[in-house]
N, C-alpha and C positions, 0 to 999 in steps of 0.2 A: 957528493955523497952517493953510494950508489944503495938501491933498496931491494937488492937481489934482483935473480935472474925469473924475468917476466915469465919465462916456457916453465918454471919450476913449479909441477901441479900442487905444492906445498905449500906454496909461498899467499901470500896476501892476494886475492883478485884485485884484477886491474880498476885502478879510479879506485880506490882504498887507500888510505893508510895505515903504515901498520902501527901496531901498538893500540889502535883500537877494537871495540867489539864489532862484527859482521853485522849489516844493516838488515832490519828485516821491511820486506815492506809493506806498504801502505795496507791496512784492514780495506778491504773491498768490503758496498753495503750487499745486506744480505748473506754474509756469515755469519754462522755461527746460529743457523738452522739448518735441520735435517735436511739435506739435500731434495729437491723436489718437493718439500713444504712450501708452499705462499705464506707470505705473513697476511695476517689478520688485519684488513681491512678492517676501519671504523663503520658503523649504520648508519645511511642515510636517509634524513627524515628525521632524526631524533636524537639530542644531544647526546654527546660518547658519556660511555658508561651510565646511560639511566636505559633499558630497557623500553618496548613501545606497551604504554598504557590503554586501560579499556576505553572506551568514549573518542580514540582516532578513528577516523574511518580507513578500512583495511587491516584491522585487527579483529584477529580469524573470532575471538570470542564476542565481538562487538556486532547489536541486531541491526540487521542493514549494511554490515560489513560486506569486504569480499568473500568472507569464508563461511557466512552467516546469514542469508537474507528474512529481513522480518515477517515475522507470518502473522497475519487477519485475525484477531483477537475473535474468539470464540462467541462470544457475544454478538458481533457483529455476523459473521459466518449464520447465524441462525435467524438474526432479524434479513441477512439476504435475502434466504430460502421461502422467509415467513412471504418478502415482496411478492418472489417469484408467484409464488401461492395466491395471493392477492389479486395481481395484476391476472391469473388465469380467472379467479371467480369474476371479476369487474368487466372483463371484457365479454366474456359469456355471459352475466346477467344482460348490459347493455346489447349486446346483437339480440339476445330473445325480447329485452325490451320493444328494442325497432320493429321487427318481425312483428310482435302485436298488436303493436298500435298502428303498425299499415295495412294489419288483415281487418283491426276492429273500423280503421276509415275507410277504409274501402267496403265492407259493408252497408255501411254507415252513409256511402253513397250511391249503394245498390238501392237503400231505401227512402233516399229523397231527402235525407237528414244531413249531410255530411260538411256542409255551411255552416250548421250548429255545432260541428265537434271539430272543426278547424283548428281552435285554439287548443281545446286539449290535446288534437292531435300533434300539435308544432310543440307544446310542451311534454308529451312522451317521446318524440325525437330528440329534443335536446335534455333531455335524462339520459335517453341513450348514447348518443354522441359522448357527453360528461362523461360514463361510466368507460366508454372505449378510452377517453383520453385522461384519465385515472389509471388506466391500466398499462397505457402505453408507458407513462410517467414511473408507475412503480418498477415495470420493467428497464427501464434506464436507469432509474438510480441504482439496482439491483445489480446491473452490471457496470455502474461507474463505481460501486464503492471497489473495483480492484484497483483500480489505479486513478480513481478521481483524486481532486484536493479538498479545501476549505469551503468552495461551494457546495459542491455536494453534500457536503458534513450539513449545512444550514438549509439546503432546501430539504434535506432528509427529516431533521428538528421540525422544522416550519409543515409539512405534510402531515407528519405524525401526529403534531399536536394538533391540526385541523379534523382529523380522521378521530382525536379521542373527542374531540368536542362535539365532532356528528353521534359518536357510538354512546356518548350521554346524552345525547339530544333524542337519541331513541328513545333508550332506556326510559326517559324522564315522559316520553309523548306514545311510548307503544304498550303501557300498559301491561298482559300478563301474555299478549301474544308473540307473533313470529318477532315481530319489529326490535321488540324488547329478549328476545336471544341471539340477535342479529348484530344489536347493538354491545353487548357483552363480548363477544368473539370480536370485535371490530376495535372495541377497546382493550380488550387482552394481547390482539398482536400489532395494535399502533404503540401501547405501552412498552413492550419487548421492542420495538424498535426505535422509541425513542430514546430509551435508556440505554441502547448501545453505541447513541453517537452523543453522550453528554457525560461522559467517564472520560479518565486520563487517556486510557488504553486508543480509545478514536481519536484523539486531538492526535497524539504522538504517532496514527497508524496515517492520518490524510496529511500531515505535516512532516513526514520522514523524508529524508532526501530522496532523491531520482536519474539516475546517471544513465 
């Protein structure tokens, strides 16, 4: 049987038969988008089709995110300042301290007496020593609440409530003078600092991750 002539441009292409329909071929992937469109890759990191949620970390609206870093609860920001405050008056009271009590011993043993103020004088030294190393202390904490942790948090607690317990110690032993307005200011700003590290806002600000 012959199937026509192969050179005949009309005829059936070769490796066909005829009588049948023209083959088309095979769908190639990636048809059947616009030409130079990528198809839509899935997100990784987070199941297809649910969107990423607040409370991931890297999710630009989430505090402590990459797109969002947490900022020092305002509260705290002002019991810093109050430290920074602090730790200047403690350490200046304590060096005027020292200063006078080695001008009053030395005196003291210009005039043949200074055996009998020995003791007081080793006890206005170490008043003033205390107050410089009060001061030192306020000023570390002051600059560890930026990046300290959970310690911090509890040696800050544990100061401030020693600090309100001296300023009613005044209060209750100085009567109507300096002692007793000394000790109200002292209780007014250990109060403001302790109440900024015993709120949600300090747990979640020294407990936040750190990358």
């Amino acid at each position: 049987m012959s199937f026509g002539d192969p050179n005949n441009p009309y005829g059936p292409p070769q490796g066909q038969q005829p009588g049948y329909p023209p083959q088309q071929p095979p769908a190639q992937p990636g048809y059947g988008y616009p030409q130079g469109a990528p198809q839509q890759q899935p997100g990784y990191g987070y199941p297809q089709g649910q969107p990423a949620q607040p409370g991931y970390p890297g999710y630009p609206g989430y505090p402590g995110g990459n797109g969002m870093p947490m900022e020092m609860p305002g509260l705290m920001k002002t019991a810093r300042v109050f430290l920074f405050i602090l730790a200047g008056f403690q350490i200046l009271f304590g060096v005027i301290t020292g200063v006078f009590v080695g001008a009053a011993q030395d005196v003291s043993n210009g005039v043949g007496s200074g055996d009998s103020t020995d003791a007081l004088a080793g006890l206005g030294f170490l008043i003033a020593a205390l107050m410089v190393g009060l001061g030192a202390l306020s000023i570390f904490l002051g600059v560890k609440f930026k990046n300290g942790g959970s310690g911090i948090r509890v040696t800050t607690i544990v100061y401030a409530s020693l600090m309100i317990l001296g300023g009613i110690g005044n209060i209750v032993s100085g009567g109507s003078g300096s002692a007793t307005f000394g000790g109200l200011i002292s209780l007014a700003i250990a109060g403001i600092i302790l109440a900024s590290m015993v709120n949600s806002a300090a747990s979640a600000w020294f407990n936040r991750p750190r990358y």
